[in-house]
NURO-134105 format. One record per residue (C-alpha): residue in one letter; y, x, z. Coordinates in steps of 0.25 Angstrom, whole numbers, always signed. Layout:
N
ROSE, a, Y, X, Z
...
//
This chain:
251
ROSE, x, +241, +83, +63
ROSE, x, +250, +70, +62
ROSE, x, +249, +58, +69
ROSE, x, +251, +43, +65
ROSE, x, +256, +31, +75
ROSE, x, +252, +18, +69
ROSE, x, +256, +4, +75
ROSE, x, +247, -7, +73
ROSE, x, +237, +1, +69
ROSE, x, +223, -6, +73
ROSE, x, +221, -15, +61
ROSE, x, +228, -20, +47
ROSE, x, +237, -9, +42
ROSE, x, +239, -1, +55
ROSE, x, +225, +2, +53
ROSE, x, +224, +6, +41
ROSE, x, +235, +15, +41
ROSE, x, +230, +22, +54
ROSE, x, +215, +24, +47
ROSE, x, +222, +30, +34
ROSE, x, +234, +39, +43
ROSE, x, +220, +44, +50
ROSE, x, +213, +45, +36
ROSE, x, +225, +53, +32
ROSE, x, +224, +65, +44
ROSE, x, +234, +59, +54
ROSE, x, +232, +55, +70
ROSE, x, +234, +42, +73
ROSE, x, +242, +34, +86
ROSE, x, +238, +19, +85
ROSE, x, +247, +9, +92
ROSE, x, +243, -5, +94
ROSE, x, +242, -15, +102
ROSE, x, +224, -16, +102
ROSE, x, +221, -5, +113
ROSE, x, +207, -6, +110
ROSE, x, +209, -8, +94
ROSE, x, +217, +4, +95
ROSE, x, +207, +12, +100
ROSE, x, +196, +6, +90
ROSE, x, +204, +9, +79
ROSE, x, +208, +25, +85
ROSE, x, +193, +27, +87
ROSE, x, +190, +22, +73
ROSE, x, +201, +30, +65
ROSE, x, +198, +43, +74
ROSE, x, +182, +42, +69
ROSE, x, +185, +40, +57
ROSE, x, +197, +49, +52
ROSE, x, +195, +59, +64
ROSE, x, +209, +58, +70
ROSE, x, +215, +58, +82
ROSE, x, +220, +41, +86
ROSE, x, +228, +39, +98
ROSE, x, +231, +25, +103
ROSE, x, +241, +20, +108
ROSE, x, +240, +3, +111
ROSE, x, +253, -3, +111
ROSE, x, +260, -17, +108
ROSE, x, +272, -12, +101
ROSE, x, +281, -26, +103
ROSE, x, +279, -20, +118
ROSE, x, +292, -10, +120
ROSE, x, +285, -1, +131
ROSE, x, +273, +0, +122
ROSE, x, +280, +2, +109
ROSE, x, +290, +13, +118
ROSE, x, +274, +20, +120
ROSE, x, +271, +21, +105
ROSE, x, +286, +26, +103
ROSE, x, +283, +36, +114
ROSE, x, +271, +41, +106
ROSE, x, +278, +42, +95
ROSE, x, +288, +51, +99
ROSE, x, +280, +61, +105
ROSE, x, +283, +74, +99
ROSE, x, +272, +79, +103
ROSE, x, +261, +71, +96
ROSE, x, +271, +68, +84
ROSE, x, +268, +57, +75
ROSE, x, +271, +57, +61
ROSE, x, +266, +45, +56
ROSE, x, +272, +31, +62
ROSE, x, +266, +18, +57
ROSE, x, +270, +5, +63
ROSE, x, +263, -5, +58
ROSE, x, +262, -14, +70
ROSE, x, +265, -30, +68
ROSE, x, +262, -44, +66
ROSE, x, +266, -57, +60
ROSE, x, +271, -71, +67
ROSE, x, +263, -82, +60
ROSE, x, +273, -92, +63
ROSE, x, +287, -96, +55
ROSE, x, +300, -91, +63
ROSE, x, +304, -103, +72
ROSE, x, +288, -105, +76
ROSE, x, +287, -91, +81
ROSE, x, +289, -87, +95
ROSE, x, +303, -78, +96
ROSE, x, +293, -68, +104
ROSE, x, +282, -68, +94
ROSE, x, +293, -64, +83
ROSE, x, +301, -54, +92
ROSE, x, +286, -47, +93
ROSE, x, +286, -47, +80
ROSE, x, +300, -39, +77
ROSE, x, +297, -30, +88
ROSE, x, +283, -26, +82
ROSE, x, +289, -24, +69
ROSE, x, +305, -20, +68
ROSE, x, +306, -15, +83
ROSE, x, +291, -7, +83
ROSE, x, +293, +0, +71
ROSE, x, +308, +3, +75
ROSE, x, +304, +10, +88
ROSE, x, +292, +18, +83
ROSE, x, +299, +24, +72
ROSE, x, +311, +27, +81
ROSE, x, +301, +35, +89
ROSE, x, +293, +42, +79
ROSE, x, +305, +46, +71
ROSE, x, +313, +57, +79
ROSE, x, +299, +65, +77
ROSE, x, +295, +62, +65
ROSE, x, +311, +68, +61
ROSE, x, +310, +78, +70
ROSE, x, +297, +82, +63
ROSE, x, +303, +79, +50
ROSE, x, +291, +71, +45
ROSE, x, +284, +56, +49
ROSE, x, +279, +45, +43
ROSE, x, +283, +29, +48
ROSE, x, +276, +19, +41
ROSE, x, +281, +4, +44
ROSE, x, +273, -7, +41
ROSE, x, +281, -18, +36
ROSE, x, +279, -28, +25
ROSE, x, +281, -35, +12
ROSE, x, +286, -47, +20
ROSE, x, +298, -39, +21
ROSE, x, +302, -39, +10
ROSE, x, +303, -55, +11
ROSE, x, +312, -65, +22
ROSE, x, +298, -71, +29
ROSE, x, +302, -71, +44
ROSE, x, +301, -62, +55
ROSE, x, +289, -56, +50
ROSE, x, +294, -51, +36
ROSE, x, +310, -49, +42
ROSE, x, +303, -37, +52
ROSE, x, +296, -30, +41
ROSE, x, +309, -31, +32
ROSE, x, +313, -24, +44
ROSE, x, +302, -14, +46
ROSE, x, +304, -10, +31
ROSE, x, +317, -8, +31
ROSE, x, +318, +1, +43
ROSE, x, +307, +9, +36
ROSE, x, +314, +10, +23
ROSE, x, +326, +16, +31
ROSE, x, +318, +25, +40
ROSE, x, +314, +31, +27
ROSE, x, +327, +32, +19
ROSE, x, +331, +39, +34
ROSE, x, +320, +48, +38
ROSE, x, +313, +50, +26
ROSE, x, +321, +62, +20
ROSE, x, +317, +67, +36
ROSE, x, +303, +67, +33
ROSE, x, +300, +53, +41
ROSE, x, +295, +44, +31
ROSE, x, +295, +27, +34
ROSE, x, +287, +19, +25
ROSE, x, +286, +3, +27
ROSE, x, +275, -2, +22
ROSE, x, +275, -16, +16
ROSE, x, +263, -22, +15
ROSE, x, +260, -36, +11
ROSE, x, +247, -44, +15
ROSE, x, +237, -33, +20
ROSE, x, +223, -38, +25
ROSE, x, +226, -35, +41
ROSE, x, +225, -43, +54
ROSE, x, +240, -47, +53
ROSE, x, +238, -61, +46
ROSE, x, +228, -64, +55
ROSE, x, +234, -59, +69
ROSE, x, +247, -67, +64
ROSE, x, +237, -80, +63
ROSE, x, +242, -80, +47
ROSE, x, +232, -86, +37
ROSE, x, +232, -78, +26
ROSE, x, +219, -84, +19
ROSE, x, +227, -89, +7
ROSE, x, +233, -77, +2
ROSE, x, +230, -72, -11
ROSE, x, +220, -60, -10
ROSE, x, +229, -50, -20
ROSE, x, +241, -53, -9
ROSE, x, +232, -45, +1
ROSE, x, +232, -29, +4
ROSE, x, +222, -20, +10
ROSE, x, +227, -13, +23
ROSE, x, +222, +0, +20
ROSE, x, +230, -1, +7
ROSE, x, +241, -5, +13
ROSE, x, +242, +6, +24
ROSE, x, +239, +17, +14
ROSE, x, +251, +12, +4
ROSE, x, +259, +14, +16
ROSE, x, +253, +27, +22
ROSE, x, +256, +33, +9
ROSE, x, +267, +28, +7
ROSE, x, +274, +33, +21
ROSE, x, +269, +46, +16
ROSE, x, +276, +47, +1
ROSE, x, +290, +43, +11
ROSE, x, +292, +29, +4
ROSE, x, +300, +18, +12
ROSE, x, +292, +8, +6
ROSE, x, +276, +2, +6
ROSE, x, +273, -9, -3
ROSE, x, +257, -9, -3
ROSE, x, +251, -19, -15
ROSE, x, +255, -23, -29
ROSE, x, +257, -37, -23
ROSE, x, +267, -33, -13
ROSE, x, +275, -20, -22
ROSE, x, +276, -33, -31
ROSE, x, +283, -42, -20
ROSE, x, +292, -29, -14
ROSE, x, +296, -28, -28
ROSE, x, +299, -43, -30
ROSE, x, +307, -44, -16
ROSE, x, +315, -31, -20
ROSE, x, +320, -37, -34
ROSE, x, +322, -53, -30
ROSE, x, +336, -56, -23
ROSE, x, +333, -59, -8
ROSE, x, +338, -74, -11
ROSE, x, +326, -76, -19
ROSE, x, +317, -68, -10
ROSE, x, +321, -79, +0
ROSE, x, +316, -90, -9
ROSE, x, +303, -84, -13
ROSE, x, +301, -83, +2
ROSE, x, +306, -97, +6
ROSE, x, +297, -103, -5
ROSE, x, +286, -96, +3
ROSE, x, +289, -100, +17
//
């Protein structure tokens, strides 16, 4: 029986990967920050797929509650196998109208989170010789737009390198890439996204599943979506002068 940590994981992706990881025979640990979501969301996967969901509330920009998620994850003796951190959020406002606090949140939910909760889980997952850790990141890393899309180049990087490192160990790192995906992100970010083109939208479920299998085939890399394999393409092939200007024509 193998057991599943997912961060974020009471709406938008985070739920749908946890629904299909249960669908798919494994336990579940859900971290986040909704103590009573969590436990709506435990109650429903455990109903419907018949496995076992522990929660576990916890705000992960918080060191001593991120140290308890790490703590959880290095018990040998409730192994986890599969790590997905998937936790984040978005700053509506340009660079110098942020708040200094808002954006150090930010990088510390998505560079430092992911950091930590993979160094914990990995000694295990080696010792074991097997584990999967599946980082959400984004296409907006592939692009220069801000804090925001500088994290996630982040995220993906460090994922693409815990994979050429541990994968011929057993311990597979996927980052998953997404581009827009019909969440509560936007919305929690106070974004409009009311003008955007319906083909530019992806289905969470979808996109969860692309990475879930993706993880476990052992590739770095998860671009759900035509739309967005098209754009990973084009930003691989173009010089980063004229990414620049394709973004700067955009801002």
């Amino acid at each position: 029986m193998t057991t599943a940590l997912i961060t974020g994981a009471t709406s938008g992706i985070g739920l749908s990967i946890a629904r299909q990881l249960a669908g798919r025979g494994h336990d579940l640990v859900l971290v986040s920050r909704d103590a009573e979501r969590l436990q709506l969301v435990a109650a429903e996967i455990t109903l419907q797929f018949g496995r076992s969901c522990e929660v576990l509330p916890a705000d992960l920009a918080d060191l001593d509650q991120s140290r308890a998620v790490e703590a959880r994850l290095a018990d040998e003796g409730r192994p986890i196998e599969w790590l997905v951190a998937n936790a984040g959020f978005g700053i509506k406002q340009p660079f110098d109208a942020s708040t200094v606090e808002g954006e150090q949140a930010m990088i510390d939910i998505l560079i430092s989170s992911p950091m930590r909760l993979a160094h914990a889980a990995l000694p295990g997952m080696l010792a074991r010789g097997s584990g999967r850790i599946l980082i959400v990141s984004s296409v907006a890393s592939f692009a220069p737009m801000g804090t925001y899309s500088a994290a996630k180049a982040w995220a993906t990087c460090f994922a693409e390198s815990l994979q050429l490192k541990y994968g011929p160990d057993g311990v597979h790192t996927t980052a998953l890439c997404p581009g827009f995906t019909r969440t509560e992100f936007h919305e929690r970010a106070d974004i409009d996204m009311t003008g955007l083109p319906e083909f530019l939208w992806l289905d969470a479920d979808a996109v969860a599943a692309a990475g879930i299998d993706a993880c476990e085939a052992g590739k770095a890399l998860s671009v759900p979506g035509l739309v967005y394999k098209g754009v990973y393409r084009l930003t691989e092939l173009v010089p980063r002068s004229v990414k620049r200007a394709i973004v700067g024509r955009m801002q």
